[in-house]
N, C-alpha and C positions, 0 to 999 in steps of 0.2 A: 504494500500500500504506500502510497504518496503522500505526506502530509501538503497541506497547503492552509494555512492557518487555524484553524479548528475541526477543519473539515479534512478528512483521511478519502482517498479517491479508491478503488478495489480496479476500477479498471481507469488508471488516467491516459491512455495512450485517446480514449474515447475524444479529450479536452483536445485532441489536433485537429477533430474538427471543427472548431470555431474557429482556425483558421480560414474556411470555407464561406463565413460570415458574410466578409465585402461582395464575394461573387453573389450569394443572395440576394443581396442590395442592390447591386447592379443588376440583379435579373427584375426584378420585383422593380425598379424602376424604368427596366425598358419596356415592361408590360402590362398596360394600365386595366383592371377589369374588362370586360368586355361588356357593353353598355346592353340592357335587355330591352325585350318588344312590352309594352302592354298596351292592351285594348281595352277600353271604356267603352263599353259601347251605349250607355246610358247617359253620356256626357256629349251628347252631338252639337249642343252650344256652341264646346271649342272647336268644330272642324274649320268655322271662316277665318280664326287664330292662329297667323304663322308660327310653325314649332321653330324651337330654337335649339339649335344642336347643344348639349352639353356634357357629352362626352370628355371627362379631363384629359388633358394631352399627356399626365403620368397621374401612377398612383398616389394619392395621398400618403403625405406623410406620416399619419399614426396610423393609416395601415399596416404602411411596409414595417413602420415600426413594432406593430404589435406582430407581425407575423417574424420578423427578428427574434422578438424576445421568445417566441411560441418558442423557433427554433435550437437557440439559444438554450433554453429550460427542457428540452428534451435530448442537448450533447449531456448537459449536465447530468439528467436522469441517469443516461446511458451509462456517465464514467463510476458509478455506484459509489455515491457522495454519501460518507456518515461523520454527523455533528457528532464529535468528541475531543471537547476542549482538554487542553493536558495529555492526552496519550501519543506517541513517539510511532513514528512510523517506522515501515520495515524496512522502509530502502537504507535510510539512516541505519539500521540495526544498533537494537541496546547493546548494553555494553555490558549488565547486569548478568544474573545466572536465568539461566533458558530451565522451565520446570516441562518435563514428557511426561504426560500422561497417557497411558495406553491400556485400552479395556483391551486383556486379555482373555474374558471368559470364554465360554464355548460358541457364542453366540456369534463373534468375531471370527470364528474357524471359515468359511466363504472369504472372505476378503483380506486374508491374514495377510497375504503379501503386499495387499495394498495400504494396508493401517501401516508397513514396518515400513515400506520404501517412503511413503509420506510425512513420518517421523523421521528417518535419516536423512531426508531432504530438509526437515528445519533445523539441520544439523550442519549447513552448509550457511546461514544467515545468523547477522549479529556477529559479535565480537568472536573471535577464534579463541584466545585465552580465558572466555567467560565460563564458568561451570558450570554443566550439566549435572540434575536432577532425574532420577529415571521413577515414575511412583506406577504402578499396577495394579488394575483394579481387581484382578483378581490372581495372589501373588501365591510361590509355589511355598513359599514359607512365612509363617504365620507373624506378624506385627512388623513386615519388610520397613527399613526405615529409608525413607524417598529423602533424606537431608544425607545423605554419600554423594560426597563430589565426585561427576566421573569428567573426564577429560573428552574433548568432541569424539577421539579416537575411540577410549575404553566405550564410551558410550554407543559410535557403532557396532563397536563387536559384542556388546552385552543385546543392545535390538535385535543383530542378525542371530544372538545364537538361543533368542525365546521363542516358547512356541504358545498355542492358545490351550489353554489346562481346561481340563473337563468337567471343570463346574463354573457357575454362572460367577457375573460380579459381583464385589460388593463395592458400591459408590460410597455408602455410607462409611466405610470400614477406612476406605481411604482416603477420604477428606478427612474421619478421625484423624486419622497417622500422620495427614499434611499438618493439620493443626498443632497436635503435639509436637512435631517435630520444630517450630516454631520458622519454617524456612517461608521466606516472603520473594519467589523469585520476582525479574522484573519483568520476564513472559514466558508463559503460559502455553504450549500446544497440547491438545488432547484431539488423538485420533480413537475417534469413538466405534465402538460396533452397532450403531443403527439409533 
């Protein structure tokens, strides 16, 4: 994500189309509505009444401008803008300790390779000497404590060498053990099983 002052973008590559902007402008002003028929035909008074052309020779101004801004507010839409003042983008990467959460249970066994490679790949963002957390929701030994600093590396080869254990989560058990453990990283991944 991109920051750009309070607002974090999910897709900002979207915000290059407002560069796009001017040529709408100059289209929307080489082409003025296109002026419609109507028929009254209950008003025959005016037919001895010369009509008076008044077709504009461009568009009005807070036309093209409101059709600007339409356009305008729908690159925005696109680039998935979220109002969140204070929090740090990912291009920037924290500098902080990165906290992996990964539902382990059975539930997860379908998509297991896609939960590890998606975790190893936030393993690749943020600061390189920052430490790694690894917390499991459903862990092979009983009160695992997720405050063990691992290094980006150990922390690969500990993802690559888990597998999904045969009983279901517990969430609750492991937010217990985050709590205790008193660890406050300064982000957060959890690849979840559904």
């Amino acid at each position: 994500m991109t920051a750009l002052g309070p607002f974090l973008f999910g897709a900002p590559w979207a915000l290059a189309a407002l560069i796009a902007l001017p040529v709408i402008w100059w289209i929307l002003r080489a082409t003025p509505p296109a002026p419609k028929d109507i028929e009254l035909p209950s008003l025959r008074i005016l037919d001895d009444v010369d009509p008076m052309e008044e077709t504009p020779a461009r568009t009005p101004w807070w036309v093209w401008l409101i059709r600007t801004l339409a356009v305008a507010a729908a690159i925005f839409g696109l680039s998935q803008p979220v109002y969140a003042p204070g929090a740090k983008s990912d291009s920037v990467g924290g500098s902080g300790a990165l906290l992996i959460v990964l539902d382990n249970g059975w539930p997860s066994a379908p998509r297991w390779s896609e939960l590890v490679n998606a975790a190893t790949a936030t393993l690749d963002t943020g600061n390189r000497d920052a430490p790694v957390h690894l917390l499991l929701t459903a862990p092979q030994q009983l009160n695992a404590d997720p405050a063990e600093r691992l290094s980006r590396a150990d922390a690969a080869k500990r993802l690559s060498s888990l597998r999904p254990q045969a009983w279901g989560t517990d969430r609750d058990d492991a937010l217990a053990r985050l709590d205790a453990s008193g660890l406050r990283p300064e982000r957060i991944f959890w690849a979840s099983d559904g």
